[in-house]
C-alpha positions as CSV (number, residue, x, y, z in Angstrom):
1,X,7.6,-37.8,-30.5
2,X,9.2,-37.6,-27.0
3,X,8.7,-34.0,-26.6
4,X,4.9,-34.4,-27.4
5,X,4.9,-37.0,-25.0
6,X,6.5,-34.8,-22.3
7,X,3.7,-32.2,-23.0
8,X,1.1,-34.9,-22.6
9,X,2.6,-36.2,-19.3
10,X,2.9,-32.6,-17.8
11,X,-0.8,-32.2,-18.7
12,X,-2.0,-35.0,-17.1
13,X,-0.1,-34.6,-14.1
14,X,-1.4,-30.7,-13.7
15,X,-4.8,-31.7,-14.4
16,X,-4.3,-34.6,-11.6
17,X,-3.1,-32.0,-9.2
18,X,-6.2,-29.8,-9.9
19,X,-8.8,-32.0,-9.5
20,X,-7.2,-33.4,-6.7
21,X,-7.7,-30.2,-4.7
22,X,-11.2,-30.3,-3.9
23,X,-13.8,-27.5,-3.6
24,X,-12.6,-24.1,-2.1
25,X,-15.6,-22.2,-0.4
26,X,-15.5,-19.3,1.8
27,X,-16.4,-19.0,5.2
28,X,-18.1,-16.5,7.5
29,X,-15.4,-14.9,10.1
30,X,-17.9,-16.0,12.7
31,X,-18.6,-19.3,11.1
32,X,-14.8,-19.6,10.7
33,X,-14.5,-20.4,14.7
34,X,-15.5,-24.4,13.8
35,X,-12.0,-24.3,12.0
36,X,-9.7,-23.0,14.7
37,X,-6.9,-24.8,15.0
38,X,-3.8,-24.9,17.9
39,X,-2.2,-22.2,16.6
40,X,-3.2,-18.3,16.7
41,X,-5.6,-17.7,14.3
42,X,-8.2,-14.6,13.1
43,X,-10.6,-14.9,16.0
44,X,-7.2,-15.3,18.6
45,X,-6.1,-11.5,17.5
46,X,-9.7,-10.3,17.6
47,X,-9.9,-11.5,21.0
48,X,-6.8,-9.9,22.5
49,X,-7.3,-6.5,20.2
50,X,-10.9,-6.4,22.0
51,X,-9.7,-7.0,26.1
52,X,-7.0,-4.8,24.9
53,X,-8.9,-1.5,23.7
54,X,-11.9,-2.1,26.0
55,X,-8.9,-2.2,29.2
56,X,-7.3,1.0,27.9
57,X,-10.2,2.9,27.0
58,X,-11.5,2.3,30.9
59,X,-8.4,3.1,32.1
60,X,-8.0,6.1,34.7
61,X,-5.5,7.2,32.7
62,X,-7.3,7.8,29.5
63,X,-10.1,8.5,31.0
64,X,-8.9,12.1,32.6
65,X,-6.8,12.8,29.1
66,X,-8.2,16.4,27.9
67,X,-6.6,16.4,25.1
68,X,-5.2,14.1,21.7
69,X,-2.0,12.1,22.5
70,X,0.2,11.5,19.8
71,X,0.6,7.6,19.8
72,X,4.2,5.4,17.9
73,X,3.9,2.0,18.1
74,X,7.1,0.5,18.9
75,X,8.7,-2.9,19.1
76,X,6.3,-6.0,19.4
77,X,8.2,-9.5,20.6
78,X,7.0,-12.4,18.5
79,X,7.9,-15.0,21.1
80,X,6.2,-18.0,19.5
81,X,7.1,-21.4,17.3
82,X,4.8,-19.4,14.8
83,X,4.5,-16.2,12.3
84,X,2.5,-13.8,14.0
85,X,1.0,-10.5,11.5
86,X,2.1,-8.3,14.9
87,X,1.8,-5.2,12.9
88,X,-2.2,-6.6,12.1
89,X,-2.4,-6.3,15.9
90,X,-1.1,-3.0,16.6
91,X,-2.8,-1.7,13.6
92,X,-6.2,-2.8,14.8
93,X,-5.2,-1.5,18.8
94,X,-4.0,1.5,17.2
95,X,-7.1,2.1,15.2
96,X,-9.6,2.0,18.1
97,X,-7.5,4.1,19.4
98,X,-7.6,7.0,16.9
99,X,-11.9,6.4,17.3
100,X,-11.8,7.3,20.6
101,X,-10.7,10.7,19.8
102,X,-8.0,10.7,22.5
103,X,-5.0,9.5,20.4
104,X,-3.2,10.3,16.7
105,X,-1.2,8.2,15.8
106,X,2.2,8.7,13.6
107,X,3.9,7.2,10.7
108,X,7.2,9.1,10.9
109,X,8.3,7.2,13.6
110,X,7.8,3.1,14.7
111,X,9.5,0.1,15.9
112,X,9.2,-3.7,14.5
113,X,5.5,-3.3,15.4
114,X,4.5,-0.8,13.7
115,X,5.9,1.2,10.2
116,X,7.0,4.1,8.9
117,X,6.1,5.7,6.1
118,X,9.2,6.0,3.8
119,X,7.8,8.7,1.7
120,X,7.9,11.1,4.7
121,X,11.5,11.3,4.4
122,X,11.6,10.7,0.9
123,X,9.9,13.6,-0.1
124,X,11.9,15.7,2.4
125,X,15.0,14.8,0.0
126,X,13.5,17.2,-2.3
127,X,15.1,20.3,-0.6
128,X,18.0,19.4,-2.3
129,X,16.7,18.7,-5.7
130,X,16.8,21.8,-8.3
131,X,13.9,19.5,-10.5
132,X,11.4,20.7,-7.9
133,X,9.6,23.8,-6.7
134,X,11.8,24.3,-3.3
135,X,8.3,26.6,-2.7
136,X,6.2,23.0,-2.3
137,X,9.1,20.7,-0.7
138,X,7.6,20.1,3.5
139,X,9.8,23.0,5.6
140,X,12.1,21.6,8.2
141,X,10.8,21.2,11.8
142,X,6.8,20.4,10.4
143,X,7.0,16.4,12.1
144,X,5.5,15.8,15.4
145,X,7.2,14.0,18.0
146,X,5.3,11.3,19.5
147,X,4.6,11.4,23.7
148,X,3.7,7.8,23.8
149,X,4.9,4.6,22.4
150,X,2.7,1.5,22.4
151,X,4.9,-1.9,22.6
152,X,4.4,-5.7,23.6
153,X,5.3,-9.0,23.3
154,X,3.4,-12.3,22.4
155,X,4.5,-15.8,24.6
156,X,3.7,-19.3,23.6
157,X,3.9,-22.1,25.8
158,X,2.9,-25.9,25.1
159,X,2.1,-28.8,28.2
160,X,1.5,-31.9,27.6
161,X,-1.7,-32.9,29.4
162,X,-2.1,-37.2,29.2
163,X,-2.6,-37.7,25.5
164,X,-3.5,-34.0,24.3
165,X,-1.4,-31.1,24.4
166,X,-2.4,-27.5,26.1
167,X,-1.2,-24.1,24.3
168,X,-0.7,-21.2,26.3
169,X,-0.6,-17.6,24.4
170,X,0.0,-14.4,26.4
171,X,-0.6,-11.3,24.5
172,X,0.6,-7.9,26.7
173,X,0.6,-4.7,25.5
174,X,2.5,-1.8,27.7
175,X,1.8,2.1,26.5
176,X,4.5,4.0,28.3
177,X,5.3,7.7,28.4
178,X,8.3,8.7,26.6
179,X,9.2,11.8,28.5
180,X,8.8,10.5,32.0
181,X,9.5,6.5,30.5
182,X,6.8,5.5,33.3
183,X,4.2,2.9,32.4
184,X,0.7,4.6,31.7
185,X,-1.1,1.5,31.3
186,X,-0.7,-2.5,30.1
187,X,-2.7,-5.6,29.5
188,X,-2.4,-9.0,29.4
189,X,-5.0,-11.3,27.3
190,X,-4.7,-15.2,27.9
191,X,-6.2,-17.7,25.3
192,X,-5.6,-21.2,26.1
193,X,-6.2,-23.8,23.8
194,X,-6.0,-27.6,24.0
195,X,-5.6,-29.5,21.1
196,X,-4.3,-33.7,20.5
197,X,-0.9,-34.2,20.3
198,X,-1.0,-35.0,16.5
199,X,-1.9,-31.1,15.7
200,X,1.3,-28.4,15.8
201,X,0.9,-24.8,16.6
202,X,3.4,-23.7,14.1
């Protein structure tokens, strides 16, 4: 009797916590702007990915590129009270990139912004391993080297302003020259949002 009264309780109290959650819906990414809240959010990344690109691709120094630069995206600060998907960022920067038709980029190589692919290296293990056809193992000396590294760092800053609270985000992105280590171009996107003291950006 007390066990089947455990298995009634426990369904009760499931079924309470169910019903008590309400409708889930989905919403448009551009209809999703009316649910923005203080901290960085979908439309927050689209914005700095778009001043980003649309900066770099008008640069001078992309502009008189004649040929494909190969692209690593390096370390990415997170300097916020908040996760940040950093490698969503650099993925979508780097991607616009590659469309342009004036970058590659590569997996063999990355910082906390970016990743590696593991299985480059992995399968280059196989040299050593009799179980496989050394003829199909990747020869040594087939990886590119990268001649530009893409890094940045993302800054939050809160002021109180009389009862509401003002939330600063500073998204820069630097692309620098590896060989020379000389800055070929950066960016800094600014979205401010201000938000009542009751709402947390973390």
């Amino acid at each position: 009797m007390y066990k089947w009264t455990k298995v009634v309780v426990a369904s009760v109290v499931s079924l309470s916590i169910v019903g008590c959650g309400g409708k889930v819906s989905y919403v448009d990414t551009q209809d999703s702007a009316e649910y923005t809240s203080a901290g960085i959010d979908y439309h927050d990344i689209e914005a700095a990915v778009h001043n980003s690109v649309q900066s770099l691709l008008n640069s001078e120094y992309v502009m008189s590129l004649e040929k494909k630069q190969v692209l690593a995206i390096s370390d990415v600060v997170n300097d916020t009270m908040q996760q940040v998907d950093v490698r969503g960022l650099t993925s979508k920067v780097a991607r616009a990139m590659r469309k342009s038709g004036k970058f590659q980029l590569t997996n063999a190589i990355s910082g906390s912004g970016g990743q590696t692919d593991n299985m480059i290296y992995n399968a280059r293990d196989l040299r050593d391993n009799d179980e496989f056809n050394q003829y199909t193992t990747t020869e040594k000396g087939t990886l590119i080297a990268p001649n530009l590294s893409l890094s940045g760092i993302i800054v939050q800053k809160n002021t109180k302003v009389g009862k509401k609270q003002r939330v600063d985000y500073s998204f820069t992105l630097t692309l620098t020259n590896i060989k020379t280590g000389m800055v070929e171009w950066d960016e800094n996107t600014h979205i401010i949002k201000v938000a009542p003291n009751s709402k947390v950006s973390w």
